[in-house]
C-alpha positions as CSV (number, residue, x, y, z in Angstrom):
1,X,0.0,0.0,0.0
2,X,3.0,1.9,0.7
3,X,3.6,2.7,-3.0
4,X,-0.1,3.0,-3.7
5,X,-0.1,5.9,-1.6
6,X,3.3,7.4,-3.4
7,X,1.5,7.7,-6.4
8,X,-2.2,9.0,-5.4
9,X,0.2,11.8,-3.3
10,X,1.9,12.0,-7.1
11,X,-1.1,12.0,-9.1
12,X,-3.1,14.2,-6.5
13,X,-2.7,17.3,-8.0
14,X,-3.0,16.5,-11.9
15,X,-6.4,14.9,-10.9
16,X,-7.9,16.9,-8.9
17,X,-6.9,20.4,-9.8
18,X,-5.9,20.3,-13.5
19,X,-7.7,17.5,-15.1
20,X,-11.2,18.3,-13.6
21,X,-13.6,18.1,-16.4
22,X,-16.3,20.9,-16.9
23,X,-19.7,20.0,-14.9
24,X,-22.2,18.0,-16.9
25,X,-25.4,16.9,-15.1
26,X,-28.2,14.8,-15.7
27,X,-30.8,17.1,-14.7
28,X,-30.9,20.6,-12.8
29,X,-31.4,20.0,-9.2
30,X,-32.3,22.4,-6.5
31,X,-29.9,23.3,-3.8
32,X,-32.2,21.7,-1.1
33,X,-31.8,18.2,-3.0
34,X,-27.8,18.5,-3.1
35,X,-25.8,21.4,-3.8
36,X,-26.1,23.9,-6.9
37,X,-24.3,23.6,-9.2
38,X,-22.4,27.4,-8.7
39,X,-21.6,25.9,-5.2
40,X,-20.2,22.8,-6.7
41,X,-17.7,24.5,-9.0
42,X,-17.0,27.0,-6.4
43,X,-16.1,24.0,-4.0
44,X,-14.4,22.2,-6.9
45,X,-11.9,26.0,-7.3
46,X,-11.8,25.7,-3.6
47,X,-10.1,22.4,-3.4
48,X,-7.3,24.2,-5.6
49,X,-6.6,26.8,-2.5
50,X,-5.5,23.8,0.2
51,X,-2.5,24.1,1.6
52,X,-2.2,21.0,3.2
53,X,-2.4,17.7,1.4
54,X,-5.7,16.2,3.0
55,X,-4.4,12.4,3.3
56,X,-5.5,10.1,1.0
57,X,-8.5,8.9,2.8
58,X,-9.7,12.1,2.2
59,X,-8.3,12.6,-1.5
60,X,-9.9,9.3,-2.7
61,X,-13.5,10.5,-0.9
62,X,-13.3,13.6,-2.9
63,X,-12.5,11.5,-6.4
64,X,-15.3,9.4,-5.9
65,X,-17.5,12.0,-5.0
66,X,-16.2,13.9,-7.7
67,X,-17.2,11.2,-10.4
68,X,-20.5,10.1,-8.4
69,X,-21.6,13.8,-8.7
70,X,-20.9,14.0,-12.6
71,X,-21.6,10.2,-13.7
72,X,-23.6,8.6,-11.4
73,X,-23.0,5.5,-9.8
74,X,-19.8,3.3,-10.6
75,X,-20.2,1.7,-14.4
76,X,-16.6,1.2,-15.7
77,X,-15.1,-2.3,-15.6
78,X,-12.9,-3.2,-12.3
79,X,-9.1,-2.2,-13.4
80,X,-6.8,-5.4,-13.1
81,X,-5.3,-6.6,-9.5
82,X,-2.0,-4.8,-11.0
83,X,-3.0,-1.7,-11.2
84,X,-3.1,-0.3,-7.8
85,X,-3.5,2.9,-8.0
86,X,-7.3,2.8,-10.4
87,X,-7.6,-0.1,-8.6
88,X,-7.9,2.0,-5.3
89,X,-9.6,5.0,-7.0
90,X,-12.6,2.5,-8.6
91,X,-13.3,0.8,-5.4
92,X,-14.0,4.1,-3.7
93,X,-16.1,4.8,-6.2
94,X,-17.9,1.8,-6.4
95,X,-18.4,2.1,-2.5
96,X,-20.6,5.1,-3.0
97,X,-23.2,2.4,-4.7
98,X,-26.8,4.4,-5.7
99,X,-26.0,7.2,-3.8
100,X,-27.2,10.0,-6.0
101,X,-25.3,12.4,-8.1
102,X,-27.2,15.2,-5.9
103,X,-26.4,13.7,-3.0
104,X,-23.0,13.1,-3.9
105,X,-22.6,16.8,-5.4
106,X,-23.6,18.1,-1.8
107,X,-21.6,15.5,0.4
108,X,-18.4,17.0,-2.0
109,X,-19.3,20.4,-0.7
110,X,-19.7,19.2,2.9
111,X,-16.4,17.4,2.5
112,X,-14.1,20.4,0.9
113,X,-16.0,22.9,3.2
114,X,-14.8,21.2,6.2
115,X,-11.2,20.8,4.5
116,X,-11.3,24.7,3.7
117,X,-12.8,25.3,7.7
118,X,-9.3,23.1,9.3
119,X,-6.9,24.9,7.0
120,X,-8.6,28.3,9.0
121,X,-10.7,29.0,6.2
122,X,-14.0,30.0,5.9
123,X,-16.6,27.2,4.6
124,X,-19.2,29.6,3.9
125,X,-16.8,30.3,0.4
126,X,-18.5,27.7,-0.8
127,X,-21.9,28.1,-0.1
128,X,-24.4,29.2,-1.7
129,X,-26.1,32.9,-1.7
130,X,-28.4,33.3,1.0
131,X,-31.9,34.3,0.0
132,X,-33.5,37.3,0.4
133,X,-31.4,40.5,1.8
134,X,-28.3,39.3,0.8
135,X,-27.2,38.6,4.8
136,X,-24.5,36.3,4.7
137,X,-23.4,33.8,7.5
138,X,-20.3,32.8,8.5
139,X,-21.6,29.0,9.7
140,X,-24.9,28.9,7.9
141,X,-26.3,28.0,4.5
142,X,-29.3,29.9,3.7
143,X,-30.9,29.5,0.3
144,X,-34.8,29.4,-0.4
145,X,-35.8,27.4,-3.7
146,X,-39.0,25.8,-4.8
147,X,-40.7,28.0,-1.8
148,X,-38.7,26.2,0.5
149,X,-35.9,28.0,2.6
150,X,-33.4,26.0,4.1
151,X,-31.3,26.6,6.7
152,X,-28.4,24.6,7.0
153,X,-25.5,24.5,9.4
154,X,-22.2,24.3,8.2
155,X,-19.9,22.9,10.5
156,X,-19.2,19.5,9.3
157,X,-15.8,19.3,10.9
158,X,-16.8,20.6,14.2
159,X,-20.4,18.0,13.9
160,X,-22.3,21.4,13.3
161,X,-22.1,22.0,17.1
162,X,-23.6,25.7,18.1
163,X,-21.1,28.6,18.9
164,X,-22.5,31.3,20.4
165,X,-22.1,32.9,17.2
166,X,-24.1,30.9,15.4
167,X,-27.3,31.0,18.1
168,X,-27.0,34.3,16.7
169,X,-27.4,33.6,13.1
170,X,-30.2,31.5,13.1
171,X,-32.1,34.1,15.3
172,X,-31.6,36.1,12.2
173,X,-32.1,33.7,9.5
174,X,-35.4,32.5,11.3
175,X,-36.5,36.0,10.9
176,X,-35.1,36.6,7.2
177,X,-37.2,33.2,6.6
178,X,-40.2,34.2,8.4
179,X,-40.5,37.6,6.5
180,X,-39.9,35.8,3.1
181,X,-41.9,34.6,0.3
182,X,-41.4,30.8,0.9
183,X,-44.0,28.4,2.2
184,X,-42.0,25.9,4.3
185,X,-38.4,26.3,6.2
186,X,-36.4,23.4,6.6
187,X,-33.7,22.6,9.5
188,X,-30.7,20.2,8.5
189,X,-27.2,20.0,8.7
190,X,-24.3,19.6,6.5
191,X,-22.0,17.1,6.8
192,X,-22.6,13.3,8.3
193,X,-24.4,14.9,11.6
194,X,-27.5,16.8,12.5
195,X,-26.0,18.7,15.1
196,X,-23.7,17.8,18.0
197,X,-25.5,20.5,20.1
198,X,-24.0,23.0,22.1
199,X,-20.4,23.5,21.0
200,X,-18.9,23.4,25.1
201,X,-15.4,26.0,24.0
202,X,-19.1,28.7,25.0
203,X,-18.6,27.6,28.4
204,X,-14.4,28.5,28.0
205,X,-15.0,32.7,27.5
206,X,-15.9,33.6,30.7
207,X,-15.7,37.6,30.4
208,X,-14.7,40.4,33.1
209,X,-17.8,39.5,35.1
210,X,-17.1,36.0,36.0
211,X,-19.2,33.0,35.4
212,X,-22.4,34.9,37.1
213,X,-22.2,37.5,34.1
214,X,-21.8,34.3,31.3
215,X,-24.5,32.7,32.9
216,X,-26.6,35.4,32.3
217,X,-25.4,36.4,28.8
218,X,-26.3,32.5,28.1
219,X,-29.8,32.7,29.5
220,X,-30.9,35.6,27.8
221,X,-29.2,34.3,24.2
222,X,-31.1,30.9,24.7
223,X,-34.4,32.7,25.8
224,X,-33.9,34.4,22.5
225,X,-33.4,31.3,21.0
226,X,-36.0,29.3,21.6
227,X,-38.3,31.9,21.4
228,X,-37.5,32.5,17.6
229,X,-38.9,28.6,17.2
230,X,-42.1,28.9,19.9
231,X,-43.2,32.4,17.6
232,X,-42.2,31.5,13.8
233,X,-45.1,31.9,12.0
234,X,-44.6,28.8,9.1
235,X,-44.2,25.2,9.0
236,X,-41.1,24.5,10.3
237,X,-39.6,20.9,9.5
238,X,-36.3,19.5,10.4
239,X,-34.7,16.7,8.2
240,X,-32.1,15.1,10.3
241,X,-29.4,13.9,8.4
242,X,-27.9,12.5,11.2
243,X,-27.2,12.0,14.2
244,X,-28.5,15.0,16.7
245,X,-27.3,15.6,20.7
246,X,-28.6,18.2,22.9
247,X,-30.3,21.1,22.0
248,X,-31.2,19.9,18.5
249,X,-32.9,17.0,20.3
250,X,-35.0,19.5,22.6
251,X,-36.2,21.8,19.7
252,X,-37.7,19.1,17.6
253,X,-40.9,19.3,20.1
254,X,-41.1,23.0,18.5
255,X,-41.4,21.5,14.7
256,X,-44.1,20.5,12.6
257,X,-42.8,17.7,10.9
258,X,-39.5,15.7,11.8
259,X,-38.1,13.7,9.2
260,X,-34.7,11.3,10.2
261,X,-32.5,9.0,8.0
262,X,-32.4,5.3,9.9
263,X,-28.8,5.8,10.6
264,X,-29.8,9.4,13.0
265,X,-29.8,9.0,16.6
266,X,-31.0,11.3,19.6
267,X,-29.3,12.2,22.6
268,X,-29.8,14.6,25.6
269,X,-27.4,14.0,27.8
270,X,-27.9,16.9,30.1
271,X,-27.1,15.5,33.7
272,X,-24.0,14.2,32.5
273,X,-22.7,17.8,32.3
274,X,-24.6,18.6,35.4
275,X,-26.9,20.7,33.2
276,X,-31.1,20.6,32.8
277,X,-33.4,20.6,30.2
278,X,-34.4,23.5,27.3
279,X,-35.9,24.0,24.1
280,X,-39.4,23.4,26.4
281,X,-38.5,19.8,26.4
282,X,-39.2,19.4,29.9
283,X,-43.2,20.0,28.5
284,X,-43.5,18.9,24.6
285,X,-41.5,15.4,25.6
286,X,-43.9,14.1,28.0
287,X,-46.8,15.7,26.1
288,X,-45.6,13.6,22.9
289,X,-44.1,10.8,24.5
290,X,-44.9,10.5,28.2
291,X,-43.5,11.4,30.9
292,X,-41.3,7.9,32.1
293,X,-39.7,7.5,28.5
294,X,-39.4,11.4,28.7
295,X,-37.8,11.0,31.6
296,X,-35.3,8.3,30.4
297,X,-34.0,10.8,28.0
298,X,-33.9,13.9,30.1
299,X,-33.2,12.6,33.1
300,X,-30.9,9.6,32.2
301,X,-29.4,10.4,29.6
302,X,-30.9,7.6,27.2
303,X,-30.4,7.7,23.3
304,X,-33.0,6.8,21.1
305,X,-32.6,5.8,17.4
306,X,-34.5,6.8,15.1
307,X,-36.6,4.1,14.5
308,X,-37.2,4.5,18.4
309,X,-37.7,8.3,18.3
310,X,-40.2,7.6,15.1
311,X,-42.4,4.8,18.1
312,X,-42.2,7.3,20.3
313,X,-43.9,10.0,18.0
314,X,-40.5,12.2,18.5
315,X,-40.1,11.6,14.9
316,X,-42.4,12.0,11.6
317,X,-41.2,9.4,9.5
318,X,-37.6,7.7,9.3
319,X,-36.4,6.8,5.6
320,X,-33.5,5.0,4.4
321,X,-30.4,6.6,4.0
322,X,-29.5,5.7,0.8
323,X,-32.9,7.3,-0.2
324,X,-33.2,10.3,2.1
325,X,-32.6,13.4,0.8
326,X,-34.5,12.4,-2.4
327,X,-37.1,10.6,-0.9
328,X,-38.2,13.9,1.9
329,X,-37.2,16.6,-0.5
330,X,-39.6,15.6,-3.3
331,X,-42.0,15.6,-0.4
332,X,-41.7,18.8,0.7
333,X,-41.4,20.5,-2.8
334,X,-44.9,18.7,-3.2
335,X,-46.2,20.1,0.3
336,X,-44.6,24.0,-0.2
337,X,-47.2,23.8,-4.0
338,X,-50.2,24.1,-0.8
339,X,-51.9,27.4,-0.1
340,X,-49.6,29.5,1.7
341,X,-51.4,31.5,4.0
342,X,-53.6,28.4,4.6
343,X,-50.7,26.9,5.9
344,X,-49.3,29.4,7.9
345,X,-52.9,30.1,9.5
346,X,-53.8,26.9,10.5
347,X,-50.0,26.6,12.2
348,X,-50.7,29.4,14.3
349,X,-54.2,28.6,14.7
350,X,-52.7,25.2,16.9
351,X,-49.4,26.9,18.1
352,X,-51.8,29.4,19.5
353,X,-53.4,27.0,21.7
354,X,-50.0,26.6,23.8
355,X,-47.7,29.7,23.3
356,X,-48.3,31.0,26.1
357,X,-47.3,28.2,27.8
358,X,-44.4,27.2,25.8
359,X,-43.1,31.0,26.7
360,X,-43.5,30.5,30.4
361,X,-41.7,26.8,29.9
362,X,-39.1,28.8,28.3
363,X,-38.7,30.9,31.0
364,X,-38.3,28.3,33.3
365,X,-35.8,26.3,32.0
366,X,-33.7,29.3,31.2
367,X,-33.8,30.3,34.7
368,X,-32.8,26.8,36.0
369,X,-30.1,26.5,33.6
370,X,-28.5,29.6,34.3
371,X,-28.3,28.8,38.2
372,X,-27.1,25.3,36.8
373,X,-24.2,27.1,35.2
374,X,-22.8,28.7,38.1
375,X,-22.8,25.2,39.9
376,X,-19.9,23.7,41.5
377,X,-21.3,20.6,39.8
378,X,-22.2,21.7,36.6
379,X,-18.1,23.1,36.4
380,X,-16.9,19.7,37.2
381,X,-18.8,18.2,34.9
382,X,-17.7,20.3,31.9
383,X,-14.1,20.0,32.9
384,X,-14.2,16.0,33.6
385,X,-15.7,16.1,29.4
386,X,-12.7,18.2,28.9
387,X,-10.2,16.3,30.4
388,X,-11.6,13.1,28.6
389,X,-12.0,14.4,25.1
390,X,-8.0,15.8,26.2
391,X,-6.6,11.9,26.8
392,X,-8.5,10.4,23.2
């Protein structure tokens, strides 16, 4: 193997950053089914900026990709047992089976945005134009297509966790999106994960004031937060493309339709880090699921998969991965051709019912978590996680 690699590490270059042919697709796709194709040939002249070689795990993903993007699935005849280096290049390929040229177009601009994010870089270089004002994000893809804005997060090398930054962006892309023209917005992440949650470096920038002045810089931000999901005004739908921890997990009680791929999982593992509920879990879970499982995931920590979340009535409908993104996106093109202000209406008409409760849930948790975060125990469990993820 040792010369296989010599070679790909020769060939790597000519390949990949001369010998690119120009794009030729099948058929146009939206960006909500994979990628457009301005984001694919600005991630393809992206590739071309790395300063680092990317090891060839990751050179052989992006080949494959590459030719699953343009061609389709794998239909050139296996090279001879002689031949390494095709040899090597046609089984990662052929690994990709029916994945979809969409899908593979995207999954190529998850893969080089997250290359272009270690180097330092900015991912968001190769994402696409948000919609509307022109407000662009520097973790977020916001695009609306087909009267469907998506909102995407876009870090797929850090498992899309949430910076503080970011908590800020989608405050403001859930605005942007509920002031549009589309029908339907749609939550999902880039990358092989959902969301990993909270992204714990927050809990590292403790400013002049101490940990009593983050605590309550944190408890307003989330307040903020979750109230952006209790009030927006349209059907909101999360397609989890993977698997989703924390605060992700919470939130889903706030959406309309939740649609998983069977390889997504769900995780709140809140005592662990000696921290509580949010996202007015600790009311839509035992309204949707009762209160004793609701209570093995808030309280104990207990992951579902999707399959599980789907029995429990966490999740709408769980599809097969291979078939995911084309399978819920034709869906939802089909659902955002409904009456729009029917839609929207007859949302608020049954959000209505329960906002004021949800705001006063809201309220609650936020409180509980901020004295939570100025606990001797809540500290100690944050630094044990530390000191754990340090010795891996």
């Amino acid at each position: 193997m040792a010369g296989v690699a010599l070679r790909l590490r020769a060939t790597w270059r000519c390949v990949h950053l001369r010998s690119i042919p120009s794009l030729k697709f099948h058929s146009s796709a939206s960006p909500m089914m994979g990628a457009t194709v301005e984001q694919f040939e600005q991630a393809k002249n992206r590739l071309s900026t790395l300063k680092k070689d990317p090891g060839n795990e990751a050179k052989l993903k992006i080949y494959a990709l590459f030719k699953q993007a343009t061609r389709g699935p794998c239909d050139t005849p296996k090279p001879g047992m002689l031949d390494f280096v095709n040899k090597v290049k046609w089984d990662a390929w052929k690994s990709l089976g029916s994945v979809s040229q969409d899908e593979a177009r995207q999954q190529y601009c998850d893969l080089i945005g997250s290359l272009v994010e270690a180097e330092g870089g900015s991912s968001a270089q190769v994402a696409a134009k948000p919609a509307g004002s022109g407000t662009t994000y520097e973790t977020l893809l916001v695009s609306t297509e087909d009267d469907i804005t998506t909102i995407k997060l876009n870090r797929p090398a850090k498992k899309n966790a949430i910076t503080t930054e970011m908590y800020n962006d989608i405050i403001a892309a859930l605005d942007q999106a509920a002031k549009d023209d589309s029908v339907i917005t749609v939550f999902t992440g880039a990358g092989d994960f959902y969301c990993s949650g909270n992204d714990l470096s927050n809990f590292t920038k403790i400013p002049e004031g101490g940990v009593e002045e983050m605590a309550q810089q944190g408890g307003d931000l989330l307040r903020k937060y979750v109230k952006a999901y209790i009030d927006f005004p349209k059907p909101l739908v999360a397609v989890v493309n993977g698997p989703a921890v924390g605060i992700s997990v919470t939130l889903l009680g706030l959406f309309d339709l939740v649609y998983a791929t069977d390889r997504a999982s769900f995780h709140t593992p809140f005592t662990q880090l000696g921290q509580s509920a949010e996202g007015c879990s600790s009311y839509t879970f035992p309204k949707i699921m009762g209160p004793a499982k609701a209570s093995e995931m808030l309280l104990f920590n207990k992951k579902l998969s999707a399959v599980q979340a789907c029995e429990l009535g966490l999740v709408t409908e769980v599809f097969p991965d291979s078939s995911f993104q084309s399978e819920v996106w034709s869906r939802l093109k089909e659902y955002a051709k409904l009456p729009p202000q029917s839609l929207s209406l007859s949302k608020q008409l049954v959000r209505s019912m329960e906002k004021d409760r949800l705001h006063a849930v809201n309220d609650a948790e936020v409180k509980r978590l901020t004295e939570r975060w100025t606990s001797d125990e809540c500290f100690n469990a944050v630094m044990s996680f530390f000191q754990a993820k340090a010795k891996l």
